[in-house]
Kinemage of the C-alpha trace (Angstrom):
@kinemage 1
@onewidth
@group {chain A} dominant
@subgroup {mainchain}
@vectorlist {calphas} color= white
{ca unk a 1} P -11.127 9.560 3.147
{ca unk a 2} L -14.038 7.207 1.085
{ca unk a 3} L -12.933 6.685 -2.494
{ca unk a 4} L -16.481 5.836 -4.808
{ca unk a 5} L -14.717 2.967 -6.238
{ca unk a 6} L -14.317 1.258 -2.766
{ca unk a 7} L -17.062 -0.100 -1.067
{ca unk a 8} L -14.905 1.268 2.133
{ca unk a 9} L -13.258 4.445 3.807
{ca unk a 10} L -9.416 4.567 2.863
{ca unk a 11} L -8.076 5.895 6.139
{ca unk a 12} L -10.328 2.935 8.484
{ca unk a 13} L -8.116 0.767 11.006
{ca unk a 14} L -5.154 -0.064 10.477
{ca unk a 15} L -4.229 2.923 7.516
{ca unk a 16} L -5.649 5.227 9.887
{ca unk a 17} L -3.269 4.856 12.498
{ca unk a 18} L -0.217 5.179 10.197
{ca unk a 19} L -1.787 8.224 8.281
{ca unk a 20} L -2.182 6.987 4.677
{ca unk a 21} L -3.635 9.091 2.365
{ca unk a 22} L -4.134 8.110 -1.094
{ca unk a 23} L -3.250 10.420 -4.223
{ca unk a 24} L -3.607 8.727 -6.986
{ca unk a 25} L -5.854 5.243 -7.390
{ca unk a 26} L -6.070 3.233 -10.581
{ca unk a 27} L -6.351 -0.730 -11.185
{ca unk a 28} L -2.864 0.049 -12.991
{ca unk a 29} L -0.753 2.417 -10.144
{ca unk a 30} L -1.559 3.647 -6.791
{ca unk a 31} L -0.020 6.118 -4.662
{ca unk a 32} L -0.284 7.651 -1.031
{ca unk a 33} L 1.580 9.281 1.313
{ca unk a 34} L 2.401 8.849 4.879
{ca unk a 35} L 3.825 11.591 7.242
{ca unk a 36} L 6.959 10.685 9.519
{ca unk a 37} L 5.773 10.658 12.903
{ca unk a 38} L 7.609 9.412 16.267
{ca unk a 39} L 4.697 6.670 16.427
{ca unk a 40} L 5.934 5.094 13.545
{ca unk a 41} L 9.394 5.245 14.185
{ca unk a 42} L 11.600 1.934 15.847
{ca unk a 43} L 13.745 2.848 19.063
{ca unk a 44} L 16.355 3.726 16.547
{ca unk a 45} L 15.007 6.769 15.193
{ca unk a 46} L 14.319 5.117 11.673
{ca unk a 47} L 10.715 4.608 10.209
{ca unk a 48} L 9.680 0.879 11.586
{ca unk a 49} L 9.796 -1.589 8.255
{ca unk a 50} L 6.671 -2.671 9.025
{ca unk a 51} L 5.040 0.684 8.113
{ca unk a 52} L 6.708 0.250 4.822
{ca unk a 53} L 5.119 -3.141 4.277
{ca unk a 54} L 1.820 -2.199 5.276
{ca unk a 55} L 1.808 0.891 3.035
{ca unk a 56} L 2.431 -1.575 0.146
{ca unk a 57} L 0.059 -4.018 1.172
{ca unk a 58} L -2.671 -1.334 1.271
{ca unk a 59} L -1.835 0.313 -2.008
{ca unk a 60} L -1.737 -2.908 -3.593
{ca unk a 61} L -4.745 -4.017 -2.430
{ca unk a 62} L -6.915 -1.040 -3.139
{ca unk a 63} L -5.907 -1.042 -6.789
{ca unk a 64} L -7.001 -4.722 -6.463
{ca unk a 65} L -10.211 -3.965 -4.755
{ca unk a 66} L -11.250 -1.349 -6.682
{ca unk a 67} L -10.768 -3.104 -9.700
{ca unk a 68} L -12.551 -6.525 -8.585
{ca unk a 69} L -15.685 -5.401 -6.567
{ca unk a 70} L -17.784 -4.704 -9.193
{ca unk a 71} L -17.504 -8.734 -9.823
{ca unk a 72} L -18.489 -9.708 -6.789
{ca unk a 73} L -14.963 -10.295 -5.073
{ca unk a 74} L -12.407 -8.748 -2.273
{ca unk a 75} L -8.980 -8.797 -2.599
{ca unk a 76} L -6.558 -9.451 0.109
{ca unk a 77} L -2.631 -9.860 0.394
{ca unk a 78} L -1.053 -13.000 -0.149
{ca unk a 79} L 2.357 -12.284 -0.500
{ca unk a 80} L 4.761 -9.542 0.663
{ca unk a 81} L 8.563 -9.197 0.073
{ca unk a 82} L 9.663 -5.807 1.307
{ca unk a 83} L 13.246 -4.662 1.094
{ca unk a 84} L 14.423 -2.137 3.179
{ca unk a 85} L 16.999 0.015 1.067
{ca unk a 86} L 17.595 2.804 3.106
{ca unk a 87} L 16.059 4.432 6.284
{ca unk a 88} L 13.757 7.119 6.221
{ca unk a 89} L 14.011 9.272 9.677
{ca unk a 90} L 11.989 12.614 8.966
{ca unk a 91} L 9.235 14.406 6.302
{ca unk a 92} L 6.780 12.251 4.038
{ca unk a 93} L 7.000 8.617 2.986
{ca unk a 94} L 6.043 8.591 -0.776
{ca unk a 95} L 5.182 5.211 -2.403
{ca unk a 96} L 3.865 4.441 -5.525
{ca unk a 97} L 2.417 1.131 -6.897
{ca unk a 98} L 2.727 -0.113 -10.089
{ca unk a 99} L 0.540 -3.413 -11.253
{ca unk a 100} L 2.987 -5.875 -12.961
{ca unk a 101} L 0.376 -8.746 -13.722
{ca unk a 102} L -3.723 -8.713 -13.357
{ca unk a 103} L -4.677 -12.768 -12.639
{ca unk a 104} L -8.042 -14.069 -12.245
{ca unk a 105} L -6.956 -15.176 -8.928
{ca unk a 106} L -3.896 -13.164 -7.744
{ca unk a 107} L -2.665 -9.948 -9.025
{ca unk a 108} L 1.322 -9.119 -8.662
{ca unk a 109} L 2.435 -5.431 -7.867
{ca unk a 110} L 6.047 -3.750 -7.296
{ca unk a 111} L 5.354 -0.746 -4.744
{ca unk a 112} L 8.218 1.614 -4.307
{ca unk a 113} L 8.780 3.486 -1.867
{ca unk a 114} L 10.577 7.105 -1.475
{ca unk a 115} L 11.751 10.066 0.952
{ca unk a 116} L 11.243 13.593 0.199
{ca unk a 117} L 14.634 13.668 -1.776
{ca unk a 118} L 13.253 11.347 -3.992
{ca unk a 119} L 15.915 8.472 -2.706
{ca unk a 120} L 14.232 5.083 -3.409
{ca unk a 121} L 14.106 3.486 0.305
{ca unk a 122} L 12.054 0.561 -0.024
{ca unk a 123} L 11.181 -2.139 -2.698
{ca unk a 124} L 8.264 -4.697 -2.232
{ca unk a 125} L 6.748 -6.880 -4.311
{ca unk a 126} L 3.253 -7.516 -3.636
{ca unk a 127} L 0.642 -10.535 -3.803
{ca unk a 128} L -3.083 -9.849 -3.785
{ca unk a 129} L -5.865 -13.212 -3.520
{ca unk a 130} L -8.789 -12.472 -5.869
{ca unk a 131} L -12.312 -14.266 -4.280
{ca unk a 132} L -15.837 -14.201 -4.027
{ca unk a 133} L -16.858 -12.007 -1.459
{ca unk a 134} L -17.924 -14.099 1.643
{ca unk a 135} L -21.722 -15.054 1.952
């Protein structure tokens, strides 16, 4: 999936594999979806955290992105504290980002993250850089 505001395709490399599909994309919230699949699962049976981090890494940094590249710069994570609340084991991972502060160098966002009861699951809080884009 290409967004017009991102001067890339949403589901390339790494959001591919996990299945992330955006549904909503703004410089102020961003939100996207993920479908439980074994794949993504740890030997446990519960959704591996580091799905949930990456999910918030990506949202985060899209709302970033889209935001900054009209100024010349990228955005990439800095920072990522994810709390793992409870498991999710089955159905769709639904997170939603919210933009807490908008820097000239780093952006802060709180991405939560939900099951399909509407159970909050996971809580990050999310770093992005702000810089020039690379010569």
């Amino acid at each position: 999936m290409s967004h017009p505001a991102l001067p890339f395709q949403v589901d390339q490399g790494f959001n591919g594999l996990i299945g992330l599909e955006l549904t909503e994309l703004t410089d102020e919230i961003v939100a996207g979806t993920v479908v439980v699949r074994d794949e993504l699962k740890q030997p446990l049976g519960l959704v591996h955290g580091g799905v949930y981090a990456s999910i918030a890494e990506s949202l985060a940094s899209f709302g970033t992105g889209m935001a900054v590249v009209a100024e010349g710069k990228v955005a990439m994570g800095l920072s990522n504290q994810t709390s793992f609340l409870r498991p999710i084991t089955q159905g769709t991972i639904h997170a939603r980002a919210t933009r807490r502060h908008r820097g000239r160098t780093t952006w802060v966002w709180e991405v939560e993250i939900f099951d399909d009861d509407g159970n909050l699951c996971v809580l990050t809080r999310m770093t992005v850089a702000v810089r020039e884009i690379p010569s």
